[in-house]
PyMOL Python script that loads the backbone (N, CA, C, O; Angstrom):
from pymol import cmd

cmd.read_pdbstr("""\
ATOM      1  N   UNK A   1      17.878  -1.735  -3.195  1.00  0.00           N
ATOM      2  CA  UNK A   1      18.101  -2.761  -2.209  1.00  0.00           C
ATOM      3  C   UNK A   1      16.862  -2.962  -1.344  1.00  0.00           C
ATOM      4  O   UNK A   1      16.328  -4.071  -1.355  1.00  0.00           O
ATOM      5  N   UNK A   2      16.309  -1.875  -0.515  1.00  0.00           N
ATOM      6  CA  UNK A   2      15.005  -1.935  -0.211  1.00  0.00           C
ATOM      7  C   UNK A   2      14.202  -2.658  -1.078  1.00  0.00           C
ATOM      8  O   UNK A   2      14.086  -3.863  -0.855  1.00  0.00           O
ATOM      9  N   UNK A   3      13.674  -2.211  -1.938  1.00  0.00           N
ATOM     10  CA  UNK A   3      12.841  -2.889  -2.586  1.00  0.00           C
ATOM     11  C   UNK A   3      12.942  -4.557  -2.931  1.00  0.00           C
ATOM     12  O   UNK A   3      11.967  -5.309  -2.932  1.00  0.00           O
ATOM     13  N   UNK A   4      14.369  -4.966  -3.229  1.00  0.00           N
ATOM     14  CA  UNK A   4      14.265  -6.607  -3.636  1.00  0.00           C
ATOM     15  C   UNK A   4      14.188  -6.973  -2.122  1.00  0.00           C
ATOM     16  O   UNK A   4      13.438  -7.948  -2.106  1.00  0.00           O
ATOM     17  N   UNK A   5      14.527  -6.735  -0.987  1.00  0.00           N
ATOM     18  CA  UNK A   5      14.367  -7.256   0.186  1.00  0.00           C
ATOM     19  C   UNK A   5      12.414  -7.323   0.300  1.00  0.00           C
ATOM     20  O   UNK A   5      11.863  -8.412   0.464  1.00  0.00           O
ATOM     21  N   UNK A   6      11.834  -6.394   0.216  1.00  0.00           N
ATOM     22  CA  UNK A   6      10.549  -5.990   0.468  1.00  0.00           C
ATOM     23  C   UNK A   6       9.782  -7.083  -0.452  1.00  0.00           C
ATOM     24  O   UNK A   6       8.869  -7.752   0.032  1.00  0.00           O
ATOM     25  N   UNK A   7      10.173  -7.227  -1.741  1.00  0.00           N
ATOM     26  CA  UNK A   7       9.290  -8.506  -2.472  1.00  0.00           C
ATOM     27  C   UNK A   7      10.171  -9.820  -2.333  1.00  0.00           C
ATOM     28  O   UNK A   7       9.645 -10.799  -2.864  1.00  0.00           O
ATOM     29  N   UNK A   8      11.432 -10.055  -1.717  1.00  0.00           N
ATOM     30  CA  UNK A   8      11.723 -11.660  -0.933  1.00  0.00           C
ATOM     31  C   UNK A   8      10.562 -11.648   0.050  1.00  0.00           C
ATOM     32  O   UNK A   8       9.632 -12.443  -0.090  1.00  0.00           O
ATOM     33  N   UNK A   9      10.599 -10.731   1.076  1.00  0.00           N
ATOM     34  CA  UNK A   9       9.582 -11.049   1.873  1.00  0.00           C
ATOM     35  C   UNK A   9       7.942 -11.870   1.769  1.00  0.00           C
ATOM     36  O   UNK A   9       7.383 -12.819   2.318  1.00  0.00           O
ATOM     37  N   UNK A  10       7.534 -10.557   0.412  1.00  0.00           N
ATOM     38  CA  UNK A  10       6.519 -10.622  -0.042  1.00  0.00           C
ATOM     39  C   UNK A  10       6.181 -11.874  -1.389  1.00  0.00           C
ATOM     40  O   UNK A  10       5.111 -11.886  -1.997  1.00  0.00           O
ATOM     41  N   UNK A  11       6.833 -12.436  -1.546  1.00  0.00           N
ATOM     42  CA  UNK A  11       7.283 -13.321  -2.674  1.00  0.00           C
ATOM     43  C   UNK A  11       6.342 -14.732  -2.593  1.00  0.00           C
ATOM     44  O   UNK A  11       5.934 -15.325  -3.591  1.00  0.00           O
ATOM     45  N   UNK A  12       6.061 -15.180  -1.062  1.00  0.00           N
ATOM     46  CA  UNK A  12       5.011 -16.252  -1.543  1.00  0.00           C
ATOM     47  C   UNK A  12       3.524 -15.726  -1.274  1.00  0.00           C
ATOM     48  O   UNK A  12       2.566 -16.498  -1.302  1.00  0.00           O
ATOM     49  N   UNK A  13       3.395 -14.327  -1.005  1.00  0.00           N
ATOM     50  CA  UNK A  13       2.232 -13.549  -0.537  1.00  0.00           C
ATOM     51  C   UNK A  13       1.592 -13.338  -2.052  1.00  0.00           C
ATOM     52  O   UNK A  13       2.179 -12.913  -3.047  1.00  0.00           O
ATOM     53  N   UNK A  14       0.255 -13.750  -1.931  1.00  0.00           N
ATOM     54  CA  UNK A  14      -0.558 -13.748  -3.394  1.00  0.00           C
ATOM     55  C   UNK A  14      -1.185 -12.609  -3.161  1.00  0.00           C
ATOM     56  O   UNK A  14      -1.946 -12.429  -2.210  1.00  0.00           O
ATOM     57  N   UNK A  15      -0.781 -11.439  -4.369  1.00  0.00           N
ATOM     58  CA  UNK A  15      -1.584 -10.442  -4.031  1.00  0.00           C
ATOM     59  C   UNK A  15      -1.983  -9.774  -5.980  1.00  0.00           C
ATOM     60  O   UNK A  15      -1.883 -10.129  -7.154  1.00  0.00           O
ATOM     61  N   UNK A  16      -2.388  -8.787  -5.231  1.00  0.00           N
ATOM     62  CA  UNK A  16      -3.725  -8.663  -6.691  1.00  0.00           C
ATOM     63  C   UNK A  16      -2.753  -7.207  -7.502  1.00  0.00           C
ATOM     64  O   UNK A  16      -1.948  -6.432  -6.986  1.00  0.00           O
ATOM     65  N   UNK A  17      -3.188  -7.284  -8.719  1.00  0.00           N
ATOM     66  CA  UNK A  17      -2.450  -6.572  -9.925  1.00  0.00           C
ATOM     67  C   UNK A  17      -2.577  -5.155  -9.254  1.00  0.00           C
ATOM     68  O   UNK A  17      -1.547  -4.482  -9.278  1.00  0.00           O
ATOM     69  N   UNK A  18      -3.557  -4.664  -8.727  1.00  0.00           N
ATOM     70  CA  UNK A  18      -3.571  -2.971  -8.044  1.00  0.00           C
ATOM     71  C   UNK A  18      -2.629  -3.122  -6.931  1.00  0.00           C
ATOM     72  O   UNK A  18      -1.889  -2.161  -6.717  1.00  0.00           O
ATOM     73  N   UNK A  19      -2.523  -4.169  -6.178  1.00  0.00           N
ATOM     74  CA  UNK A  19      -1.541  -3.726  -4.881  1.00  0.00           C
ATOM     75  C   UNK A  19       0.030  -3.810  -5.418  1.00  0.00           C
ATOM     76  O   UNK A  19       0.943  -3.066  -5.060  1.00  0.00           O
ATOM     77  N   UNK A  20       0.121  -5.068  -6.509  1.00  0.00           N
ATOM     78  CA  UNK A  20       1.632  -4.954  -6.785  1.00  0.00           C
ATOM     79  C   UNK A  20       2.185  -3.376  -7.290  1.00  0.00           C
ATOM     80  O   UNK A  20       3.226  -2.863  -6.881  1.00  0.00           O
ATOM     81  N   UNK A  21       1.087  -2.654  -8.423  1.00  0.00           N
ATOM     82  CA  UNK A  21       1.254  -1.420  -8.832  1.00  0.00           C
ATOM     83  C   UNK A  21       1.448  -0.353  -7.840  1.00  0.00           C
ATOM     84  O   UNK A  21       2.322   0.487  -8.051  1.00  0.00           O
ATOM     85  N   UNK A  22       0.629  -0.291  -6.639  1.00  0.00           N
ATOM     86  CA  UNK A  22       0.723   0.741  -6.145  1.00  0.00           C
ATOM     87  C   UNK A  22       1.956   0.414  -4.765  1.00  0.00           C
ATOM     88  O   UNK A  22       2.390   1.346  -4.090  1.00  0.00           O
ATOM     89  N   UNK A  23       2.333  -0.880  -4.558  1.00  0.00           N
ATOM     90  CA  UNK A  23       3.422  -0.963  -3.690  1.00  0.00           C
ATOM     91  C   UNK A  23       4.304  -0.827  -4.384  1.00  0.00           C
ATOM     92  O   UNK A  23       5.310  -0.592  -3.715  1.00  0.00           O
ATOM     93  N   UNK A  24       4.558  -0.852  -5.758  1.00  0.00           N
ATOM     94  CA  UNK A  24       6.094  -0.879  -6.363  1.00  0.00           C
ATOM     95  C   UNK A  24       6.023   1.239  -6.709  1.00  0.00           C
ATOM     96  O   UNK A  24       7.029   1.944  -6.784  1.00  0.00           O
ATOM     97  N   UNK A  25       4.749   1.679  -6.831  1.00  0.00           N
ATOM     98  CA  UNK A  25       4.908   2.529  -6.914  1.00  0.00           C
ATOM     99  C   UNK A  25       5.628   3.265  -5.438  1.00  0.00           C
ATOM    100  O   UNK A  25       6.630   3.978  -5.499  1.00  0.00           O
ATOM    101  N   UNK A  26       5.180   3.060  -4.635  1.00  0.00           N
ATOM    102  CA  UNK A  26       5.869   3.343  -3.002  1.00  0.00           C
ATOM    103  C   UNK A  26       7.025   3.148  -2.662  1.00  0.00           C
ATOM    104  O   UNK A  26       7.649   3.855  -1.870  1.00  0.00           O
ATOM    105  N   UNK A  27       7.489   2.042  -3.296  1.00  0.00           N
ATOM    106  CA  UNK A  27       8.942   1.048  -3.430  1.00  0.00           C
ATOM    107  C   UNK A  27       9.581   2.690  -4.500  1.00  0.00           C
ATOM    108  O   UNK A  27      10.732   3.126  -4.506  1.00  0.00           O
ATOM    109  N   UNK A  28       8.977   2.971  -4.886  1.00  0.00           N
ATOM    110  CA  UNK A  28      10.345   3.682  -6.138  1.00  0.00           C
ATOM    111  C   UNK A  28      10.177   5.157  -6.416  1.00  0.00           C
ATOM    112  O   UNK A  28      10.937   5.777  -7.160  1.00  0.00           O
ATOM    113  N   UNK A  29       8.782   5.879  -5.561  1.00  0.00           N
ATOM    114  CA  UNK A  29       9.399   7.116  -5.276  1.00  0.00           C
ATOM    115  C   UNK A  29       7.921   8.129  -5.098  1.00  0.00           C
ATOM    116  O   UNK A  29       7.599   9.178  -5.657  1.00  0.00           O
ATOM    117  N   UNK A  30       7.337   7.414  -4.222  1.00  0.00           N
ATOM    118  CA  UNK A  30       6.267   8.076  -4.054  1.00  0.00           C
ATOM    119  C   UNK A  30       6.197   9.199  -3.741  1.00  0.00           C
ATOM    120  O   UNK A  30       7.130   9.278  -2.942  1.00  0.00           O
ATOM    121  N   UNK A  31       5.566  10.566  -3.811  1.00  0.00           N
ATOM    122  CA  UNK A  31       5.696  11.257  -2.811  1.00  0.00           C
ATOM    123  C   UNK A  31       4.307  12.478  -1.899  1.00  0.00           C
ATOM    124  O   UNK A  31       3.458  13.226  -2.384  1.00  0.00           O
ATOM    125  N   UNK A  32       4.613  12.205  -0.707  1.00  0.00           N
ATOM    126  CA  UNK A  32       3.123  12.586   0.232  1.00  0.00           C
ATOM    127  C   UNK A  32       2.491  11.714   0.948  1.00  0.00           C
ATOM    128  O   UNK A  32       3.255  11.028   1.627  1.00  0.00           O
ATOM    129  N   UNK A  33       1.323  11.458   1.069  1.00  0.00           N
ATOM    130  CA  UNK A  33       1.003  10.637   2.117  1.00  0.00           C
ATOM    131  C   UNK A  33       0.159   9.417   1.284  1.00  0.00           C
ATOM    132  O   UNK A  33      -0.433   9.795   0.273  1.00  0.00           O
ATOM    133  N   UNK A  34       0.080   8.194   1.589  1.00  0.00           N
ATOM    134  CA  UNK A  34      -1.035   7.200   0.807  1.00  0.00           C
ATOM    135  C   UNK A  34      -2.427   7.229   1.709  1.00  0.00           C
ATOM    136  O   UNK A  34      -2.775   6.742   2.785  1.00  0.00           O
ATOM    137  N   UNK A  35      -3.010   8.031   0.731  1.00  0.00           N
ATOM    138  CA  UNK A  35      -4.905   7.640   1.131  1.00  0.00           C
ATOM    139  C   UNK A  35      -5.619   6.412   0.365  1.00  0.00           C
ATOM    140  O   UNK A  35      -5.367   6.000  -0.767  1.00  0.00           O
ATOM    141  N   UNK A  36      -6.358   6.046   1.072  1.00  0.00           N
ATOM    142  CA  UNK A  36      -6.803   5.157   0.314  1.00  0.00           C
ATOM    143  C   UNK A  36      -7.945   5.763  -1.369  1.00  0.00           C
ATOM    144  O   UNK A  36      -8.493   4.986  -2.151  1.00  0.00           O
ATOM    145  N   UNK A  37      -7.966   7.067  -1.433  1.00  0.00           N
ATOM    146  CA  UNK A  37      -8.791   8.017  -2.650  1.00  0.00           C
ATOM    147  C   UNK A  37      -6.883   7.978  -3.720  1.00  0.00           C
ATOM    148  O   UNK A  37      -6.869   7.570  -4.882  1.00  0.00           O
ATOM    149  N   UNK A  38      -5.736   8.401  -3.107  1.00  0.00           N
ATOM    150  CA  UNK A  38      -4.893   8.559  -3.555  1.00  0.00           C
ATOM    151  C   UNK A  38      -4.851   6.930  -4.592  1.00  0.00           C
ATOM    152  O   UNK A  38      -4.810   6.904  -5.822  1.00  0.00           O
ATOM    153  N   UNK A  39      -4.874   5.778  -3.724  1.00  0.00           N
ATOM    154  CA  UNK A  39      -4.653   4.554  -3.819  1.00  0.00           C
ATOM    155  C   UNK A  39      -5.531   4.265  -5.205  1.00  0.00           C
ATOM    156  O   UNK A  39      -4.920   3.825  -6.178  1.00  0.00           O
ATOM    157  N   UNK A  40      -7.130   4.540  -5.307  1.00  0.00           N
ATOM    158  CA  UNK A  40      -8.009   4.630  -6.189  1.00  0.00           C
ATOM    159  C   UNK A  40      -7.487   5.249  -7.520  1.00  0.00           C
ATOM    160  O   UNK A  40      -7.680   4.788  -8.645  1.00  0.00           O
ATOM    161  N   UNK A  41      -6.734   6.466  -7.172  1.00  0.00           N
ATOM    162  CA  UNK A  41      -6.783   7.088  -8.435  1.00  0.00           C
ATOM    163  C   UNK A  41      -5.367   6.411  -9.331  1.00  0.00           C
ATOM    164  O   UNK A  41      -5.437   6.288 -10.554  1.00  0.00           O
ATOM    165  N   UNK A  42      -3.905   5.936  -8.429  1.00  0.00           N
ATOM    166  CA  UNK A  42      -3.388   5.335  -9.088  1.00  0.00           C
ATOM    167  C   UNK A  42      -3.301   3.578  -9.811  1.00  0.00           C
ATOM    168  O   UNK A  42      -2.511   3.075 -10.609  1.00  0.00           O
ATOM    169  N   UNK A  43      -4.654   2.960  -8.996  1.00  0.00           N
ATOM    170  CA  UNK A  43      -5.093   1.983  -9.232  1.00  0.00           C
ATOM    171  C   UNK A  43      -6.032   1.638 -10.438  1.00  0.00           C
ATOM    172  O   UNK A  43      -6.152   0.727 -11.257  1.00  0.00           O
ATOM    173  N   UNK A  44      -6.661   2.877 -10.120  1.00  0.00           N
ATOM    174  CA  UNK A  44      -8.148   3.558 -11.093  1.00  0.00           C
ATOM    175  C   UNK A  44      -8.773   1.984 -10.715  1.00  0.00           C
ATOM    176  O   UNK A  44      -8.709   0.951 -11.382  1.00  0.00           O
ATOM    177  N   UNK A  45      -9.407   2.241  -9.352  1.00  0.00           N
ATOM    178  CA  UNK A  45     -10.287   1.397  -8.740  1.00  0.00           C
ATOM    179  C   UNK A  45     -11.093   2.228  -7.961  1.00  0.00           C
ATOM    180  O   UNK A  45     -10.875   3.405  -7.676  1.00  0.00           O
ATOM    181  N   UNK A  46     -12.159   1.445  -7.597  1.00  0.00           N
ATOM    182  CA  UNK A  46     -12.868   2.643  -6.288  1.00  0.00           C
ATOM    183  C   UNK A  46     -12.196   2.444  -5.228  1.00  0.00           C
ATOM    184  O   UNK A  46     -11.451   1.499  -4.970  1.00  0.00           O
ATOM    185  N   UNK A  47     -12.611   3.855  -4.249  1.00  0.00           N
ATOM    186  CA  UNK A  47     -12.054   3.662  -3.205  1.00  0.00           C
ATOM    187  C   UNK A  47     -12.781   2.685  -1.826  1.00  0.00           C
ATOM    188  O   UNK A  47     -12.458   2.554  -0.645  1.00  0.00           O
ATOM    189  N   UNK A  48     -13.736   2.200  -2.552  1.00  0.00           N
ATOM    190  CA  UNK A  48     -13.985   1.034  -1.664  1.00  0.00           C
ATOM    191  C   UNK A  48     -13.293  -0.329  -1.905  1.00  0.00           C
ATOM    192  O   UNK A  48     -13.214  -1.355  -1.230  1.00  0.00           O
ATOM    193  N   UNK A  49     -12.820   0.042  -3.123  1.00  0.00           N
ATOM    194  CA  UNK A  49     -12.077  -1.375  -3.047  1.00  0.00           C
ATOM    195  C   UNK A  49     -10.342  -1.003  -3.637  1.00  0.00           C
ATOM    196  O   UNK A  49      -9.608  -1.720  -4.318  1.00  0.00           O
ATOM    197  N   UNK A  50     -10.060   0.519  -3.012  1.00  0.00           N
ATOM    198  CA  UNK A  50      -8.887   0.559  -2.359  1.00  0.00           C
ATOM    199  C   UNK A  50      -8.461   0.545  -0.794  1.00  0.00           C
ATOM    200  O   UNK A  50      -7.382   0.582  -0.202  1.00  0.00           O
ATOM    201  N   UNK A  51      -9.849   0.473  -0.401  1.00  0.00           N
ATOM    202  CA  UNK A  51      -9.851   0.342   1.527  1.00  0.00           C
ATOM    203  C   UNK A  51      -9.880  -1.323   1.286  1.00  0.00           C
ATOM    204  O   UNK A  51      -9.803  -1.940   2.348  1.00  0.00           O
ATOM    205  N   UNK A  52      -9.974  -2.128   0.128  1.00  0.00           N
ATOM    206  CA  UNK A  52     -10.342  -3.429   0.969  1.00  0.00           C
ATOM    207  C   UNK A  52      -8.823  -3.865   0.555  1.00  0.00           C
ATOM    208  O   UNK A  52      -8.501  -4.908   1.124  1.00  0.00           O
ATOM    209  N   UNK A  53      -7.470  -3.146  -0.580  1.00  0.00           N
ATOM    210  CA  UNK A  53      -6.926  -3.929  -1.019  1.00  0.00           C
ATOM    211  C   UNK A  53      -5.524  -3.252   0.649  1.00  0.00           C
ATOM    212  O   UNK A  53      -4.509  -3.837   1.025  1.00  0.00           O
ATOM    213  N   UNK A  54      -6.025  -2.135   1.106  1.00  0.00           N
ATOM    214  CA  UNK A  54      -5.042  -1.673   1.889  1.00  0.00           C
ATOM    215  C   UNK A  54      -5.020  -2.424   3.247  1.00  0.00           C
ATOM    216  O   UNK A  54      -3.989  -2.711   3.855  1.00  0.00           O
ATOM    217  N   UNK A  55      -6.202  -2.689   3.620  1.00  0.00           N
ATOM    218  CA  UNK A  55      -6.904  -3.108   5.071  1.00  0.00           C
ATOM    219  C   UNK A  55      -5.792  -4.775   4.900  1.00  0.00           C
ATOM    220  O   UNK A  55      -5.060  -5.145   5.818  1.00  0.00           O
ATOM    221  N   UNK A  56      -5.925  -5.540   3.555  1.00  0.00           N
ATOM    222  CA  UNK A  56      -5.227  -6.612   3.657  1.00  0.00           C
ATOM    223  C   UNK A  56      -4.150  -6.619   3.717  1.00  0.00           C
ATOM    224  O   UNK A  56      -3.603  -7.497   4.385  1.00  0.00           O
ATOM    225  N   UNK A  57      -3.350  -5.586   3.006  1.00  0.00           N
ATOM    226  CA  UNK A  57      -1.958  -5.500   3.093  1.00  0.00           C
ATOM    227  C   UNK A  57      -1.581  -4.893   4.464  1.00  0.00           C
ATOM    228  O   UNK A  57      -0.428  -5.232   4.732  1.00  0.00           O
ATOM    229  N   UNK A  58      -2.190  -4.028   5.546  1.00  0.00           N
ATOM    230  CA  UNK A  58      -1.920  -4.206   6.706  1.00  0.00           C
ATOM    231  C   UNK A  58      -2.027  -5.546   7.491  1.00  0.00           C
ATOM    232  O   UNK A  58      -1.229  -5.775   8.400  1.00  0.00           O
ATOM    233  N   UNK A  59      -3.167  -6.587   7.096  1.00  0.00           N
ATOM    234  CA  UNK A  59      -3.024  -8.026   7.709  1.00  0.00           C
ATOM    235  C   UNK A  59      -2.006  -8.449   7.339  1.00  0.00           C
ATOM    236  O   UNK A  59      -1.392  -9.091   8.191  1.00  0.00           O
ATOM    237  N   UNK A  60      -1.420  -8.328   6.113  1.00  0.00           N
ATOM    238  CA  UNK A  60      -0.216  -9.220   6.005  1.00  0.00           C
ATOM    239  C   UNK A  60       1.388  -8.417   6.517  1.00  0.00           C
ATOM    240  O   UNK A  60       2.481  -8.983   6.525  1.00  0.00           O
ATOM    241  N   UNK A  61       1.143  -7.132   6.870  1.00  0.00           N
ATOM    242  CA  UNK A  61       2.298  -6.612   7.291  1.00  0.00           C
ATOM    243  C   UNK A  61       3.250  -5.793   6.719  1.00  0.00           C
ATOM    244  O   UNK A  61       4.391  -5.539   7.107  1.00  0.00           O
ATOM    245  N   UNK A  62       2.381  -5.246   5.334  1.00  0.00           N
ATOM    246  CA  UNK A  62       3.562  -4.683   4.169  1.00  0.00           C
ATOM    247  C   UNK A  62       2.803  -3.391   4.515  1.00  0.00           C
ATOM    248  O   UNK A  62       3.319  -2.478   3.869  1.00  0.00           O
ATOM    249  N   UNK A  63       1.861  -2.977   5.217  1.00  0.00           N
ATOM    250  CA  UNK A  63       1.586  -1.414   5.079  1.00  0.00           C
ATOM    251  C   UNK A  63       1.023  -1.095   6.712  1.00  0.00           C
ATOM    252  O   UNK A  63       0.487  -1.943   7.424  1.00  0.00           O
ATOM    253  N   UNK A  64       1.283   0.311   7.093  1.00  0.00           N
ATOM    254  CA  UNK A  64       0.480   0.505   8.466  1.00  0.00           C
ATOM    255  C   UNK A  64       0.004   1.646   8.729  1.00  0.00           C
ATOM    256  O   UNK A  64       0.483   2.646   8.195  1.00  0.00           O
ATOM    257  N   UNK A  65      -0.848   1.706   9.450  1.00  0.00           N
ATOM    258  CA  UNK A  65      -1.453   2.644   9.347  1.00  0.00           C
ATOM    259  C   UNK A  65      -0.732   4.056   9.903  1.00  0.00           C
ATOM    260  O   UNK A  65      -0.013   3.932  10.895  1.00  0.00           O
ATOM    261  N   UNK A  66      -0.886   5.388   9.316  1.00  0.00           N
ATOM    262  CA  UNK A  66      -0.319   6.134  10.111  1.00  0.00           C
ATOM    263  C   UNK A  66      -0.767   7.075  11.239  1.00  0.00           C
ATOM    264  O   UNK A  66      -1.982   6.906  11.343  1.00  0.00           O
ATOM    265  N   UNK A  67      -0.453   7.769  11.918  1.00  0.00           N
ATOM    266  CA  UNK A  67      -0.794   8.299  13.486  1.00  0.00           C
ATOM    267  C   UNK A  67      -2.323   9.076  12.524  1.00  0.00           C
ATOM    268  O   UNK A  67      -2.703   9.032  11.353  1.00  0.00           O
ATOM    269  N   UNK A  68      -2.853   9.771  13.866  1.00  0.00           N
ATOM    270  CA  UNK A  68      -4.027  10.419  12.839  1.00  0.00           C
ATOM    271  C   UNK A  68      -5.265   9.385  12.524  1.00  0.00           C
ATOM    272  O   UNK A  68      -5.102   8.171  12.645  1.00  0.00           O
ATOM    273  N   UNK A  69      -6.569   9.985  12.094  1.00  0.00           N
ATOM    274  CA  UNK A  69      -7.098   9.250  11.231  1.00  0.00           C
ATOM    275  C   UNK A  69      -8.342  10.202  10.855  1.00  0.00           C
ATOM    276  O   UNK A  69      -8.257  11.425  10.743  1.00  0.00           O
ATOM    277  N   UNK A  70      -9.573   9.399  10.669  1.00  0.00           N
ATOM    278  CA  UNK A  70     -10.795  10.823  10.038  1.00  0.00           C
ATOM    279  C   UNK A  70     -10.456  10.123   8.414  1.00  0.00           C
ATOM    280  O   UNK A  70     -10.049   9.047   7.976  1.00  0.00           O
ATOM    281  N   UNK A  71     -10.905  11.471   7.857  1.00  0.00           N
ATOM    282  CA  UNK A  71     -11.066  11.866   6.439  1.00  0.00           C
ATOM    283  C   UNK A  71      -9.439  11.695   6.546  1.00  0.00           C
ATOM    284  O   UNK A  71      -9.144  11.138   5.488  1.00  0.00           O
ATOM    285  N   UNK A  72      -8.568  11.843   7.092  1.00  0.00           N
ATOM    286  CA  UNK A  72      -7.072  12.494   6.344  1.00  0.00           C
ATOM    287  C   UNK A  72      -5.949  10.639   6.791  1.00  0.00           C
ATOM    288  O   UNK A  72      -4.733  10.494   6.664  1.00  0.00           O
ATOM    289  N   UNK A  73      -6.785   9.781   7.191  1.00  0.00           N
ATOM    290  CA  UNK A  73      -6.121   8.578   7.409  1.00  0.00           C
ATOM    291  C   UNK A  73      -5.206   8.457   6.181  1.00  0.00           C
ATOM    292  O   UNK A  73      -5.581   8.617   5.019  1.00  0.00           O
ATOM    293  N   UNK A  74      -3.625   8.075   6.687  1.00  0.00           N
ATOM    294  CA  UNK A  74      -3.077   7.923   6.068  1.00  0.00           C
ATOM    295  C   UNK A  74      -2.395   6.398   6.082  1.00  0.00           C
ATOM    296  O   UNK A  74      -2.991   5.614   6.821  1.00  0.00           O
ATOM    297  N   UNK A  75      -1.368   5.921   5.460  1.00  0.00           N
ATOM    298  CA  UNK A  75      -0.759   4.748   5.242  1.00  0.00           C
ATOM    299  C   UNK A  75       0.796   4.860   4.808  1.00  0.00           C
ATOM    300  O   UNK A  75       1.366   5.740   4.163  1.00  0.00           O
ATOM    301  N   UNK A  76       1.252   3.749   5.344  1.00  0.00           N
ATOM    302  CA  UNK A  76       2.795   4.138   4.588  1.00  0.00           C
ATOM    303  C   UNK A  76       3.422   2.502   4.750  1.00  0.00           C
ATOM    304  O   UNK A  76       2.853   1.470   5.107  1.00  0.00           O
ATOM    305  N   UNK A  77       4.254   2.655   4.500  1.00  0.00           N
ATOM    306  CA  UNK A  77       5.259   0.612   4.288  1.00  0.00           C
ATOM    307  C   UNK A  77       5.947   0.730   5.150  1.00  0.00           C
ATOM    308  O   UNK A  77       6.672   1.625   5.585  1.00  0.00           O
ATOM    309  N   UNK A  78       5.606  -0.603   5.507  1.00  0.00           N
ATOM    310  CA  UNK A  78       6.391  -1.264   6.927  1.00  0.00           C
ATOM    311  C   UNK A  78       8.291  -1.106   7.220  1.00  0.00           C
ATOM    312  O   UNK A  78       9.095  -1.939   6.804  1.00  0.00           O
ATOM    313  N   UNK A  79       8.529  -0.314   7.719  1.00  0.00           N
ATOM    314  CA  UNK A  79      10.333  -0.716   7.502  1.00  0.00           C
ATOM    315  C   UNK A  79      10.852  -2.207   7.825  1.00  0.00           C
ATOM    316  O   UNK A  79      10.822  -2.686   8.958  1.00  0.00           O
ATOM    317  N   UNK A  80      11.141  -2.611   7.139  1.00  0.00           N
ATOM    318  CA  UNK A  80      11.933  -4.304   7.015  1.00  0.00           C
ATOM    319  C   UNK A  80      12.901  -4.298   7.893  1.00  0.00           C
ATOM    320  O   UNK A  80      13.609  -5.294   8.038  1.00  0.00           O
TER     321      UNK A  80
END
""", "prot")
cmd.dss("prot")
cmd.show_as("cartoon", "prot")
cmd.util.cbc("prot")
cmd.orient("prot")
Protein backbone atom coordinates (compact mmCIF):
# COMPACT_ATOMS: atom_id res chain seq x y z
CA UNK A 1 0.00 0.00 0.00
CA UNK A 2 2.86 2.33 0.81
CA UNK A 3 4.46 1.88 -2.10
CA UNK A 4 1.45 2.42 -4.86
CA UNK A 5 0.64 5.62 -2.82
CA UNK A 6 4.51 6.71 -3.05
CA UNK A 7 4.61 6.26 -7.09
CA UNK A 8 0.76 8.08 -7.46
CA UNK A 9 2.61 10.75 -5.96
CA UNK A 10 5.63 10.30 -7.92
CA UNK A 11 3.87 9.38 -11.22
CA UNK A 12 4.20 12.65 -13.28
CA UNK A 13 7.85 13.14 -11.70
CA UNK A 14 10.42 12.18 -14.61
CA UNK A 15 13.05 10.41 -13.08
CA UNK A 16 16.06 8.34 -14.28
CA UNK A 17 16.38 4.30 -14.48
CA UNK A 18 18.98 4.33 -11.17
CA UNK A 19 16.54 6.31 -8.98
CA UNK A 20 13.40 4.22 -9.98
CA UNK A 21 15.74 1.01 -8.98
CA UNK A 22 17.02 2.16 -5.94
CA UNK A 23 13.59 3.82 -4.64
CA UNK A 24 11.63 0.67 -5.40
CA UNK A 25 14.45 -1.02 -3.80
CA UNK A 26 13.64 1.16 -0.41
CA UNK A 27 9.89 0.78 -1.23
CA UNK A 28 10.32 -3.19 -0.68
CA UNK A 29 12.79 -3.92 1.92
CA UNK A 30 15.83 -2.23 2.32
CA UNK A 31 17.81 -2.68 5.12
CA UNK A 32 20.37 -0.02 7.12
CA UNK A 33 20.99 3.26 6.27
CA UNK A 34 21.11 4.83 2.38
CA UNK A 35 24.60 6.40 1.59
CA UNK A 36 25.03 7.81 -1.28
CA UNK A 37 28.50 4.89 -1.88
CA UNK A 38 25.54 2.36 -0.78
CA UNK A 39 23.32 4.12 -3.63
CA UNK A 40 26.46 3.62 -6.22
CA UNK A 41 26.91 0.16 -5.56
CA UNK A 42 23.18 -0.79 -6.04
CA UNK A 43 22.94 1.50 -9.02
CA UNK A 44 26.54 0.50 -10.15
CA UNK A 45 27.02 4.25 -10.85
CA UNK A 46 29.60 6.50 -9.29
CA UNK A 47 29.11 8.00 -6.33
CA UNK A 48 29.25 11.29 -7.81
CA UNK A 49 26.54 10.71 -9.72
CA UNK A 50 24.74 8.97 -6.87
CA UNK A 51 25.04 12.42 -4.85
CA UNK A 52 23.59 14.12 -7.97
CA UNK A 53 20.63 11.50 -8.45
CA UNK A 54 19.87 11.80 -4.39
CA UNK A 55 20.40 15.70 -3.97
CA UNK A 56 17.32 15.75 -6.73
CA UNK A 57 15.16 13.45 -5.23
CA UNK A 58 15.42 15.52 -2.00
CA UNK A 59 14.30 18.68 -4.37
CA UNK A 60 11.47 16.87 -5.34
CA UNK A 61 10.53 15.51 -1.87
CA UNK A 62 10.76 11.64 -2.12
CA UNK A 63 14.02 11.45 0.06
CA UNK A 64 15.60 13.48 3.18
CA UNK A 65 18.25 13.83 4.57
CA UNK A 66 18.99 12.17 7.85
CA UNK A 67 20.15 13.81 11.35
CA UNK A 68 24.06 13.53 11.31
CA UNK A 69 26.25 14.13 8.44
CA UNK A 70 30.33 13.89 7.52
CA UNK A 71 31.47 10.73 5.84
CA UNK A 72 28.39 8.74 7.55
CA UNK A 73 25.47 11.18 5.86
CA UNK A 74 22.67 9.28 5.57
CA UNK A 75 19.16 9.35 3.63
CA UNK A 76 15.88 7.75 3.98
CA UNK A 77 12.01 8.34 2.18
CA UNK A 78 9.81 10.86 2.96
CA UNK A 79 6.67 9.44 5.03
CA UNK A 80 3.52 10.27 2.78
Amino acid sequence: MVKARFWDQFAKTPLNDRQIKVLNKLLDSFEGKLTSSKWGKIAKCSQDTATRDIKNLIERGALKKDPGGGRSTSYSLVEQ
